[in-house]
N, C-alpha and C positions, 0 to 999 in steps of 0.2 A: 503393617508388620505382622507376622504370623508368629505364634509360638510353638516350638517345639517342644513336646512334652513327651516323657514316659508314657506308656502305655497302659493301659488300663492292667494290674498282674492278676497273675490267675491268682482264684480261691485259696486261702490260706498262707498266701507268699504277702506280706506286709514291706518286704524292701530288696532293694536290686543296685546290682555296683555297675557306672559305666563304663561298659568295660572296654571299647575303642571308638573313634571316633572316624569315622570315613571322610570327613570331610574338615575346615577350618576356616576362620571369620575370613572373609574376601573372596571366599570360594564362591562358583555358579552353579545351582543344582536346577533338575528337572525335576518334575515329576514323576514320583515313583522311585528316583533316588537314594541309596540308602545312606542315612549321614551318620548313623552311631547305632552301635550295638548296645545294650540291656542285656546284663547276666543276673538270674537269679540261679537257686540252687539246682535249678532243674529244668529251667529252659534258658538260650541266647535269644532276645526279641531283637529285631531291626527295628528302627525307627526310618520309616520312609519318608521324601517329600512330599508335603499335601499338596504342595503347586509348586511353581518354578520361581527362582530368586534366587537371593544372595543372602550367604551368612554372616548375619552382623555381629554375633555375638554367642559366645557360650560359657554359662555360668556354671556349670560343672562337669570338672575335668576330670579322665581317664580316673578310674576308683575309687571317686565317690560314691556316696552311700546316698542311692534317693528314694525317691517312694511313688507308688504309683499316681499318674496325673498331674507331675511335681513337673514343673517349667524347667527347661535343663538348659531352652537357648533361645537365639532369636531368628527370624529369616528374612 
């Protein structure tokens, strides 16, 4: 099982809201798939697939507050 995490934020940004989610538990991604976006005040990040699976699980939803490097789901 893989975790899917935030991305590492740029300099001076301390937290980021999820702001959608591409994808949902049962779903099949490839690689390089985007499963959620990362909004801070100044950039949208994608969060890509690092390999190919399935979503088991996702621990925060749509407008949460998380922080960089923070697990937000599973693959």
């Amino acid at each position: 099982m893989k975790e899917i995490k935030v991305p590492v934020l740029p300099e001076s940004i301390t937290e980021a809201t999820v702001a959608a989610w591409h994808k949902k538990p049962g779903d099949y991604v490839e690689l390089d798939d985007v499963i959620v976006e990362i909004e801070t005040d100044k950039v949208v990040l994608e969060v890509v697939a690092q390999n190919d699976g399935v979503i088991t699980e996702i621990s925060q939803e749509e407008g949460a507050t998380v922080l960089g490097d923070q697990v937000i789901g599973l693959l």
